[in-house]
Each structure stands twice: as C-alpha cells, then as structure tokens.
C-alpha positions in Angstrom: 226.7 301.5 -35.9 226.6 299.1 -33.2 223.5 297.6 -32.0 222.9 297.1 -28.3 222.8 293.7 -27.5 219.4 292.9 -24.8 219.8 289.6 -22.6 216.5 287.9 -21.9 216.4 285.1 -18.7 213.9 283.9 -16.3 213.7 285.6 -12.9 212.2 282.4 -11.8 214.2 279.8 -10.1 214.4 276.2 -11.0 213.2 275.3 -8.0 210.2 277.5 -8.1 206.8 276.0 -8.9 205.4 279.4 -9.2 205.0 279.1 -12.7 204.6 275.3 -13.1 202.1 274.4 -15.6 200.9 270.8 -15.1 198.4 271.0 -17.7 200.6 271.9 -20.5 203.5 269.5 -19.1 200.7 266.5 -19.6 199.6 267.5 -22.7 202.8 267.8 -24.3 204.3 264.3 -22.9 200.5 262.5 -24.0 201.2 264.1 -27.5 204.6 262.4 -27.7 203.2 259.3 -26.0 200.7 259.3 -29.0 203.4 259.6 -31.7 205.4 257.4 -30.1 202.3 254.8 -30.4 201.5 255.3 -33.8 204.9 254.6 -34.9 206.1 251.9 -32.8 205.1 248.9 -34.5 205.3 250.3 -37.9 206.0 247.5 -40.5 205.8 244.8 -38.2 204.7 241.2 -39.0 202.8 241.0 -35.6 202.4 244.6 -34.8 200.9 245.4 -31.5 200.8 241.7 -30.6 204.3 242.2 -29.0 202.5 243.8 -26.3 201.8 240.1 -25.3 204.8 238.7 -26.9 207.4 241.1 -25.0 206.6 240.1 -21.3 206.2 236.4 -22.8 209.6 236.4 -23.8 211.0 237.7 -20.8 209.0 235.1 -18.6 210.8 232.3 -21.2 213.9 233.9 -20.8 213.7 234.1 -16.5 212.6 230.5 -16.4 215.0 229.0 -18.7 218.1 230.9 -17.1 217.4 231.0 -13.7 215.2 228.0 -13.3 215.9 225.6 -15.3 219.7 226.4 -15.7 220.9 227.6 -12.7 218.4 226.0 -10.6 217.5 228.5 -7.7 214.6 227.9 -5.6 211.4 229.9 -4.5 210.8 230.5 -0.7 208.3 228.8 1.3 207.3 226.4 -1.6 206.3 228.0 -4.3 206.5 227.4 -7.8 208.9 229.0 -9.2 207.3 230.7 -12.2 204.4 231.8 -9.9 206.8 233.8 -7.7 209.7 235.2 -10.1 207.1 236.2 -12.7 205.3 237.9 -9.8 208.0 240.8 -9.9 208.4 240.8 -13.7 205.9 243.4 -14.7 207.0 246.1 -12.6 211.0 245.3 -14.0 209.8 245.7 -17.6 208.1 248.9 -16.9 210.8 250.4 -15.0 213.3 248.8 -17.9 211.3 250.5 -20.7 210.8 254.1 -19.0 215.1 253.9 -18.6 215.8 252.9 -21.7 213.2 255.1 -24.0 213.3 258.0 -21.4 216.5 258.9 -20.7 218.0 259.1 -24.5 214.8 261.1 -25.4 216.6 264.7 -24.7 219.5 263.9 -27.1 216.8 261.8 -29.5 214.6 265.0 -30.1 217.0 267.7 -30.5 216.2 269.3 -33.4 212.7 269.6 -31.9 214.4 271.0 -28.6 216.0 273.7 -30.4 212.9 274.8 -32.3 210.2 274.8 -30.3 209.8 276.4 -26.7 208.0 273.5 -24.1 208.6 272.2 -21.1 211.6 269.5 -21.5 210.9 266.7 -19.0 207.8 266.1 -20.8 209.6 264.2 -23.3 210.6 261.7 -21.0 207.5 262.1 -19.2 205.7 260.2 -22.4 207.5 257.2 -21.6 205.7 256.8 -19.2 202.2 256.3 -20.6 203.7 254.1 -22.9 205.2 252.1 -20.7 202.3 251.9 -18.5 200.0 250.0 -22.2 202.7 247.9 -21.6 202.4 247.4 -17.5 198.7 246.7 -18.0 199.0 244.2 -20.1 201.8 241.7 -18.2 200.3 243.0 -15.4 196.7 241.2 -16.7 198.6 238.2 -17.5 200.1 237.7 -14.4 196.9 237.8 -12.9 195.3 235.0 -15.4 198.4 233.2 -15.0 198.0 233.3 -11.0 194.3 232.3 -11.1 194.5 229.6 -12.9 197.4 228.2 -11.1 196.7 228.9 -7.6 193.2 229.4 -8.0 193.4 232.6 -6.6 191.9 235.4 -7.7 191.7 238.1 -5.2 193.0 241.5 -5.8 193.9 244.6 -3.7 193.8 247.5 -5.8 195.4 250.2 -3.3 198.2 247.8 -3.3 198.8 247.9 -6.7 198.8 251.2 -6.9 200.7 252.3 -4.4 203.6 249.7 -5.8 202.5 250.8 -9.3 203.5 254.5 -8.5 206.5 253.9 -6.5 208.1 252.2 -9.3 207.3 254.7 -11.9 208.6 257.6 -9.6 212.1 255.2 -9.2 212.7 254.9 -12.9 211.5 258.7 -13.3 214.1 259.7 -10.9 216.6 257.5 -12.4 215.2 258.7 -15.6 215.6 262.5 -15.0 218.9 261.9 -14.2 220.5 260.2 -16.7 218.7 262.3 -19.4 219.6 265.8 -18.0 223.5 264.6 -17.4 223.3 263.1 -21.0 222.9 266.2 -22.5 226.6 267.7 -22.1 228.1 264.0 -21.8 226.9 261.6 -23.6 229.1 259.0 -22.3 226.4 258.2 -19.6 224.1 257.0 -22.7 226.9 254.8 -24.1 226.3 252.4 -20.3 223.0 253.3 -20.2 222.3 249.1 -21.2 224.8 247.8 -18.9 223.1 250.1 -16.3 219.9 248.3 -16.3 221.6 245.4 -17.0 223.5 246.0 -13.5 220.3 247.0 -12.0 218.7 244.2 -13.1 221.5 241.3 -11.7 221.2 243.5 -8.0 217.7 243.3 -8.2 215.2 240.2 -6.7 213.5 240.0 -9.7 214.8 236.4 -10.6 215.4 235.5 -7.0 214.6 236.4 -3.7 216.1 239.3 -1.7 217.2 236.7 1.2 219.7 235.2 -1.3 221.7 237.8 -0.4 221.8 238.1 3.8 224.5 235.2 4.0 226.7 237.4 1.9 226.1 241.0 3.3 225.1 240.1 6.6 224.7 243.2 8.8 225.6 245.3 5.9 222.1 243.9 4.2 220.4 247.9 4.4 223.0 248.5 1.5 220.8 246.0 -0.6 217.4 248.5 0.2 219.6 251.4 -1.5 218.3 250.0 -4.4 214.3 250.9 -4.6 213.7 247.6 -6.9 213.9 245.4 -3.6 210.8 247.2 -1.9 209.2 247.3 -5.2 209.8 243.4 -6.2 209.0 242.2 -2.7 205.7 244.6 -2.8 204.6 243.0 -5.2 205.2 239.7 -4.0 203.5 240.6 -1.1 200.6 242.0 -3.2 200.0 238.8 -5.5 201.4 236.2 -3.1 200.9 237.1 0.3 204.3 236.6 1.7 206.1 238.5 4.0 207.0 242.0 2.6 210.9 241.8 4.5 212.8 243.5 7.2 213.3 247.0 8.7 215.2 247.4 5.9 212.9 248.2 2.9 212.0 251.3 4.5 215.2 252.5 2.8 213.8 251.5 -0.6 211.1 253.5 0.0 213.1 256.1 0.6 214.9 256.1 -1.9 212.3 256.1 -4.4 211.4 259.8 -3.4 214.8 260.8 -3.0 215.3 259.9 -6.5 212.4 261.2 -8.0 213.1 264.5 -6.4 216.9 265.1 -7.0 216.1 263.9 -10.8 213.5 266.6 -11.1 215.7 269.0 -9.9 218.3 267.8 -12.0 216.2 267.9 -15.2 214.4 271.3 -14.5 218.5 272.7 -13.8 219.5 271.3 -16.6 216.4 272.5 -18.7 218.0 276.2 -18.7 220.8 275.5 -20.3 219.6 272.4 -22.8 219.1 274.2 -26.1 223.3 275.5 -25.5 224.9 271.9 -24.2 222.8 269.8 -27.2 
C-alpha cells in the first residue's frame, strides 16, 4: 500500500526578515570562529605568533617588490613604507575573509547536511577571525607610524567607519562566491587568482592616481572597485592626505550594493544548499 508522500517548505520568502534570528546567526558563526581558533595553529613551531609574523611578511613582501624593485614613489613625499603599509591591514583582512569564507559552504558539508542552522553563519565566523588578525596589524601600523612620524593621534570613528565598510565589501564578495560555489565549483578553482586580480587593481601598493594618465575620464571605472575608497580611507585616516575625487563615492556604493546582492544571494541559495552540495 502506497504511502502518501507530505512536502514540507517555508511560506517565508528569502527576502523576508520576519523570521530573522540575529542572535542565533551570531552565536552559531562565534562557535565556528572559536573552533576555527583552537585549531588554526595546531602543531606549529611558532603558533599564534604568526599573528605578528603574517602582516610582517606581507610588509617584506610590498617593500621589496614594489619599492625596492620596481621603484614606485609615494605622493607628496612620503616614505614609502609609511604610506603603502598604511592600506595593508585592511587588504589582509578583506584577503583572509575571501579566501576562508567563501570555500566554507563546500568545506563543511557534511555538517550542512546534518544539522539544521542558518548557512551564512559559516562564513560569517570568518569574520571574527579575521578581525584577531586586523587588530593586530592594525596595532602595528600604529607603533610603526608613531615612531616614525611621531605621530600618534587617532580618530576612532574613522576607523570604524573604514573598518566596517571593508568587512561588508569582502562579505558581499564573500556571500557571493560561496553561495554560487555550491552548484559550481569552478568559481573556487579562481578563487586565488581572484584576489590576486583584486589585489593588482587595487592602491594597496601604489596610489590610486597612478592610474588617471591611463583611464582618464573613464577613471569612475577604477571606484567600481570598493578597495580604492577603502585604501585611500585609510590613508586619509593615518596620514591625512586627501581622501580623492568625486569618484570614490562609487566605492562606497558599491560596498552596500555588494553586501546586499551577496546576502540575497546566500539566503537564495540557502534553500536549496543541502540538494546542490
């Protein structure tokens, strides 16, 4: 005798916020956060002393490359490792979030198709992780500019402000990524040359005037990229030159278009996940 077969869905939308749980969404991604810790620099020589070490090497790597080797030039005077490095913390955090947060979906599966919670918390951890991380080049920079400008003033709206806007970019960038990932998995295969991409059309290393003699009055296509208002906010913040054009209003934009559309995309995709993974 046949059995009658009952299907079971969600009136709600994916849209809707009716339902949204923010609570459980943040405990869930600071319970992942805190596995994530405990096991990151398990049987490590110098264990979580690459907090310092990681930023470190990246400041080697930007001043040997792009300094010494190719030989560009900070604006208006400037050292050079005082102004690229100024940028550098906000890179790495939106570099680690991409990286970590965007393979998490795929990484966790098995857990995924076990256990009912909300997805985009996974991601979400990498955040807090990231953000250890952020703190601590972000302290360092801050030494490193005292002592040699003698400088040590500090505007903390500033830095938060900047501080949020790039961790809604790489979120956005984040959500997307992760939720397209989970029916093709191709996107994860680029995922480094990406952020490699995103790195190289980025002022990180430079500054974003390098590129006006090549764009000219096409420049707004560089502010399509949020990393230009970010980089140059905090140039702004710790160095007190100018923040740019019109132009980096786009960035700014962009960072809330791309957090939204990437939440969007992740709660769609969310309905579906346990079926595509």
């Amino acid at each position: 005798m046949s059995k009658k077969i009952h299907s079971v869905s969600s009136t709600d939308s994916f849209l809707s916020l009716r339902n949204y749980d923010y609570k459980k969404v943040y405990s869930v991604a600071y319970a992942f956060a805190r596995r994530d810790l405990q096991l990151r620099y398990v049987q490590t020589r110098l264990g979580w002393f690459w907090s310092i070490g990681q930023p470190l090497l990246a400041a080697a790597l930007i001043l040997i490359v792009f300094s010494w080797i190719v030989k560009i030039q900070a604006p208006d005077g400037l050292d050079y490792s005082i102004y690229a490095f100024a940028s550098l913390p906000s890179w790495l955090l939106m570099q680690q979030i991409i990286l970590q947060g965007s393979p998490s979906l795929v990484h966790n599966q098995h857990i995924i198709s076990k256990v009912a919670f909300p997805r985009h918390a996974l991601p979400l951890s990498k955040v807090l992780i990231g953000l250890l991380d952020f703190g601590v080049a972000s302290i360092m920079y801050y030494v490193f500019r005292g002592v040699k400008l003698g400088v040590w003033n500090f505007v903390v709206f500033d830095f938060l402000f900047y501080s949020s806007c790039t961790i809604f970019a790489a979120l956005g960038i984040t959500y997307w990524i992760a939720a397209i990932s989970t029916r093709f998995r191709d996107w994860l295969a680029i995922l480094p040359l990406l952020v490699q991409g995103l790195f190289l059309l980025s002022p990180i290393a430079y500054p974003s005037s390098r590129f006006n003699s090549s764009l000219g009055e096409n420049i707004w296509v560089l502010y399509l990229n949020p990393m230009v208002a970010i980089s140059d906010g905090f140039r702004s913040l710790w160095l007190k030159t100018e923040l740019g054009n019109e132009n980096i209003y786009i960035s700014f934009i962009m960072v809330f278009l791309l957090f939204i559309s990437g939440f969007i995309a992740i709660r769609y995709a969310e309905n579906k996940m346990v079926d595509t993974l």
